[in-house]
C-alpha positions in Angstrom: -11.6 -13.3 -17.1 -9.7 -13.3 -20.5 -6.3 -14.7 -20.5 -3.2 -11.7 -18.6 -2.2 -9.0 -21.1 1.1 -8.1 -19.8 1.5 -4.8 -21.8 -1.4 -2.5 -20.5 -3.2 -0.8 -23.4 -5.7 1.7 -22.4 -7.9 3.5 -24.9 -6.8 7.0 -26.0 -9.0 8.7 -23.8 -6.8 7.1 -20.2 -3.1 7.7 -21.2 -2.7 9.9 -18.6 -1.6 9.5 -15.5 -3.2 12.3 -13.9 -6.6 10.8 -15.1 -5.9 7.2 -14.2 -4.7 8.2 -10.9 -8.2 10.0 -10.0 -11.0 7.8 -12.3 -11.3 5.3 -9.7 -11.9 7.1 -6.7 -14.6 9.1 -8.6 -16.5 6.8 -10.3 -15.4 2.9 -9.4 -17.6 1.2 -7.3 -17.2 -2.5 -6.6 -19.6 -5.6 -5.6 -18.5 -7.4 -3.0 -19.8 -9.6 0.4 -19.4 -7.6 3.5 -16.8 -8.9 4.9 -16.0 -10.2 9.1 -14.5 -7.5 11.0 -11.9 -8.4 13.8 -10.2 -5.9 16.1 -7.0 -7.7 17.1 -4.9 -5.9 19.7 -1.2 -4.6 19.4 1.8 -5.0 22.4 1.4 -1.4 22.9 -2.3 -1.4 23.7 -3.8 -0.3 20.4 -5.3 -2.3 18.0 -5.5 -3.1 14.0 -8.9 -3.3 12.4 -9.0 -6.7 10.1 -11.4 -7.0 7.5 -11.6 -11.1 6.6 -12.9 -12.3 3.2 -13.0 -16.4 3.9 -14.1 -19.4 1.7 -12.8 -22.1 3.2 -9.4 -21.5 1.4 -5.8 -23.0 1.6 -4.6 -20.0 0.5 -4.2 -15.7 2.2 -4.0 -12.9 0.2 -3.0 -10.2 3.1 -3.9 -6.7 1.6 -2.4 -3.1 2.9 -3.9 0.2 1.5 -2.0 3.1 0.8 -1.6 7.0 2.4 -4.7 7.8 4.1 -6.5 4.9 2.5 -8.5 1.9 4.1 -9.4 -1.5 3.6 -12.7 -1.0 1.7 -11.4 1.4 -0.8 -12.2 0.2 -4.9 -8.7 -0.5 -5.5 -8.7 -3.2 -2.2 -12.0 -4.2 -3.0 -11.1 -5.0 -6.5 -8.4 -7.0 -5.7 -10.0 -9.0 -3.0 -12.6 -9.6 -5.5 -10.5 -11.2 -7.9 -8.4 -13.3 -5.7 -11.5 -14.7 -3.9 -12.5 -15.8 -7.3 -9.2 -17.8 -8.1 -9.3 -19.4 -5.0 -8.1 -17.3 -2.1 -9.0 -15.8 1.0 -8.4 -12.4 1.9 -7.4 -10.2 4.7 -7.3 -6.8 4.2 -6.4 -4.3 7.4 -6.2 -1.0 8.0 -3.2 1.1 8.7 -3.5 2.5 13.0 -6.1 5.5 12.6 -7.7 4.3 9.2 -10.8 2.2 8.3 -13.0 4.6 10.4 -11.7 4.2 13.8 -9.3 6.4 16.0 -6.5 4.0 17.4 -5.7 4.7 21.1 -1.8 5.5 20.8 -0.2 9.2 19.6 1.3 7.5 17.1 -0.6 6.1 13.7 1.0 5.1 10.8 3.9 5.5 8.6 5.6 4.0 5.8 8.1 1.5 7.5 5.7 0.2 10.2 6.5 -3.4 9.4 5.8 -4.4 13.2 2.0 -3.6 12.3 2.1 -5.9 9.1 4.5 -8.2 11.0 1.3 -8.5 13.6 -1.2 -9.2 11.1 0.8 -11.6 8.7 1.4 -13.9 12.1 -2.5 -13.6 12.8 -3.0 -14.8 9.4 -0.4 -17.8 9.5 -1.7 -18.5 13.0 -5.0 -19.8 11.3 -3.5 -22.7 9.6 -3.3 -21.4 6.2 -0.9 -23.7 3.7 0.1 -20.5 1.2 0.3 -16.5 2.3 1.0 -13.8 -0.4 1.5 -10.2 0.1 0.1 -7.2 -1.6 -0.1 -3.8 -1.2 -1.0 -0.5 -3.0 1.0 2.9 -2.9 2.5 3.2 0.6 0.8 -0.4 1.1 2.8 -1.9 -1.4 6.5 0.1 0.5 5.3 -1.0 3.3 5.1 -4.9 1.9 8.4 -4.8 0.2 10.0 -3.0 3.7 8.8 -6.1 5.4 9.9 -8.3 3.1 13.4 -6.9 2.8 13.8 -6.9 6.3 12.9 -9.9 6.9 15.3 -11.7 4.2 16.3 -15.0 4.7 14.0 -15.2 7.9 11.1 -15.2 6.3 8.2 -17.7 6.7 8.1 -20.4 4.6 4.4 -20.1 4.2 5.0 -16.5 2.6 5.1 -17.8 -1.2 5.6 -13.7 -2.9 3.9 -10.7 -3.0 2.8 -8.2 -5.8 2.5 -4.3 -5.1 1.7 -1.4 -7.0 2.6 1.9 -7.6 5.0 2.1 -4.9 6.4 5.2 -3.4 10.2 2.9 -2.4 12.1 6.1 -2.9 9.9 8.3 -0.2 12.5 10.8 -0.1 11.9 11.5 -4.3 8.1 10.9 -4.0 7.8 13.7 -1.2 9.8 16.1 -3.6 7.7 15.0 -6.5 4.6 15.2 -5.2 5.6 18.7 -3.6 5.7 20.3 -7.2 3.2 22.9 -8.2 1.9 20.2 -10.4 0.8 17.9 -7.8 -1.0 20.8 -5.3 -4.6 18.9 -6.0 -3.0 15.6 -4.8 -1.0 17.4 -1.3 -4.2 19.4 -0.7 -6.7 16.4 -0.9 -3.9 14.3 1.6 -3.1 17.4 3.9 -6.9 17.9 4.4 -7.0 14.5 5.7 -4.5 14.1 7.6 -5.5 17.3 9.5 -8.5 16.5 10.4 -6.7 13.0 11.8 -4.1 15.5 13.9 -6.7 17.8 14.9 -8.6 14.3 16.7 -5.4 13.5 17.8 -4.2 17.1 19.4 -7.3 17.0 21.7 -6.6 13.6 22.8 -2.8 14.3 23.4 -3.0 17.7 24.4 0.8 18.3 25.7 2.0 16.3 22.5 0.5 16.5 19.7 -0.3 20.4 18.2 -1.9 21.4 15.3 -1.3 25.1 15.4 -0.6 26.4 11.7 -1.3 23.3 10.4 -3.0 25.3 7.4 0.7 26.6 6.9 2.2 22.4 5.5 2.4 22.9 1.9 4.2 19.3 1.6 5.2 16.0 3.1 8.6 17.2 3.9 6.5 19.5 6.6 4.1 17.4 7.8 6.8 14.2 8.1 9.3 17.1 10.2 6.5 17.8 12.5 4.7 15.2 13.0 5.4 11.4 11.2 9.2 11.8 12.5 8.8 12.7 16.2 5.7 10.2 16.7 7.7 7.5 15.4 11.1 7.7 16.7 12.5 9.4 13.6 14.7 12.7 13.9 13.5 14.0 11.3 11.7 13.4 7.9 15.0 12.4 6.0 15.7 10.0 9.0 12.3 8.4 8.6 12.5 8.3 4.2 15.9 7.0 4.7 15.0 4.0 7.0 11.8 3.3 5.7 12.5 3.5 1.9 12.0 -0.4 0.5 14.4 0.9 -2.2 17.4 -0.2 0.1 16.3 -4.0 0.8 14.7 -4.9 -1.8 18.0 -7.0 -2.5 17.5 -8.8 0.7 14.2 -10.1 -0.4 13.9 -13.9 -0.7 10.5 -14.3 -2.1 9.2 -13.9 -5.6 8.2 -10.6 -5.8 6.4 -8.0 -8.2 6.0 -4.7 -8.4 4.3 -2.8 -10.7 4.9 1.3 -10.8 3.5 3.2 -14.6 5.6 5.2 -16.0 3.0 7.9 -16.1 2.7 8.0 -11.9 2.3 11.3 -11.3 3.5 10.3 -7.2 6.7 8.4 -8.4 10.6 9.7 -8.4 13.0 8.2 -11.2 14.4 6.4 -8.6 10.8 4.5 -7.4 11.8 2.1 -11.2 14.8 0.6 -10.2 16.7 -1.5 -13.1 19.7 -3.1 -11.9 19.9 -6.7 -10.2 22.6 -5.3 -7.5 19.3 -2.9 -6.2 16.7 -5.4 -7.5 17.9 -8.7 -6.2 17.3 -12.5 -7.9 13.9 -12.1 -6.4 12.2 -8.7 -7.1 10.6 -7.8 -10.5 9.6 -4.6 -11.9 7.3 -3.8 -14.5 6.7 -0.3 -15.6 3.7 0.0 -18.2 3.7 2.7 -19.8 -0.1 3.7 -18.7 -1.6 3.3 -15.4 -0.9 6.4 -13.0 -1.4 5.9 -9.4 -2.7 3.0 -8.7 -4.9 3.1 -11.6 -4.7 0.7 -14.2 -8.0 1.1 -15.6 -10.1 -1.1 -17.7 -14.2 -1.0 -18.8 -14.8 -4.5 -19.6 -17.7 -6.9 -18.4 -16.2 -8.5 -15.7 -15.7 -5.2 -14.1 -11.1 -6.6 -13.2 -9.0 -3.7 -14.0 -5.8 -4.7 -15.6 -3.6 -4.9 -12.6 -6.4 -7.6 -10.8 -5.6 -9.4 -13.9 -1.7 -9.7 -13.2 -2.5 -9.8 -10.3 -4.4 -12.9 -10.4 -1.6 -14.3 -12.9 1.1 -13.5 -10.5 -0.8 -14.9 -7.8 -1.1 -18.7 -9.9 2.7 -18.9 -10.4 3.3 -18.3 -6.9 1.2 -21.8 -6.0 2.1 -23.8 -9.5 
């Protein structure tokens, strides 16, 4: 690895966010050990799938994927890849329904499930493990800085920071943003998904869960009314953005953290790039490059690290200095 650029500079041909945001999934593919699989079980009789990456390390890296993601996608693969090269270990978990595997419960996943992450952190601590940090992609990376936020001054000691990326902490604006015209490819490819998780789902829960005119959601604003909201307590999907936005508490958060959101996101609201410390906090730090779309970040370079492994791994080494 060459020495942290902190000003991403793609060539010509990747400044745009539209391309960044869909090169990886296309055409990335990553070299990596298979990792240990653990099921470990929830309070409510379910259970998160664990993927373990372990080299007899002091330290855990605890990875989350984003929106209809899973632990073995390029982007977690990537990173796990580079950490375990600078001295970590990694956990990286799947999301209730994700990873391949039904979970048992009508409900799945969502943006603020912090109990699920709260679950998986403790399992990680719980194996002796000197240093934790926290990272997470896209809803992932909400979903990390929710947990953090919430958890404020109570926070374990072990947890030394976290870095994120492109992260949806204004849900409310992403759902409108990525409800534009513009964005149909990216709400078609999710929708299709997701249906086909509902439609599962429906003939398991019969007298709860419905997937009649499903073909008729055009947007998350939909799908979160009918479905994400009831499922998980919400009353609806403003109830749910509005509680499970990390926007609100990042403030609150105690740790070093960093998150990362391009400018050219194509998911992202003006509001997802806060500025000022009074929403920030003294411990949160955003950096916008100017390239990188969605969880992109692209780079064709020997090693086979895309930029944001690379700050990543930077991030990662002042956290333990």
């Amino acid at each position: 690895m060459y020495d942290h650029n902190l000003y991403y500079k793609p060539p010509l041909w990747l400044r745009n966010g539209h391309v960044q945001s869909v090169w990886p999934t296309l055409f990335r593919k990553v070299s990596l050990t298979e990792p240990v699989r653990e099921s470990l079980p929830t309070e409510d009789d379910d259970e998160l799938h664990l993927d373990w990456y372990r080299q007899g390390n002091d330290r855990l890296a605890v990875l989350s994927h984003g929106l209809e993601g899973h632990s073995r996608r390029p982007y977690m693969q990537g990173l796990a890849r580079a950490l375990l090269n600078d001295g970590w270990d990694v956990l990286a978990w799947n999301f209730r329904s994700c990873g391949g595997v039904m979970n048992r419960q009508p409900r799945f996943y969502h943006s603020g499930a912090t109990g699920d992450l709260d679950r998986v952190v403790k399992h990680g601590l719980a194996q002796g493990y000197g240093k934790v940090m926290l990272s997470g992609f896209s809803m992932g990376g909400n979903l990390t800085l929710l947990y953090l936020g919430q958890k404020s001054e109570q926070v374990d000691n072990r947890i030394c920071g976290a870095i994120t990326y492109s992260v949806p902490c204004d849900l409310a604006g992403s759902a409108d943003t990525l409800a534009r015209p513009s964005r149909r490819i990216y709400m078609q490819r999710f929708l299709r998904d997701l249906h086909v998780k509902m439609a599962e789902k429906s003939k398991r829960f019969p007298g709860l869960i419905d997937v009649t005119g499903f073909e008729k959601i055009r947007s998350f604003h939909e799908f979160d009314d009918r479905y994400t909201a009831p499922l998980h307590g919400f009353r609806d999907a403003r109830d749910y953005w509005a509680n499970c936005s990390a926007l609100w508490t990042l403030k609150d958060i105690r740790v070093p953290a960093l998150m990362v959101n391009a400018a050219d996101d194509p998911f992202l609201s003006r509001q997802c790039f806060p500025e000022s410390r009074a929403q920030l906090g003294a411990y949160v730090q955003l950096e916008a490059p100017r390239w990188g779309g969605h969880v992109g970040f692209v780079e064709h370079v020997q090693d086979g690290y895309y930029w944001s492994e690379r700050r990543a791994v930077a991030h990662a080494r002042m956290l333990v200095a």
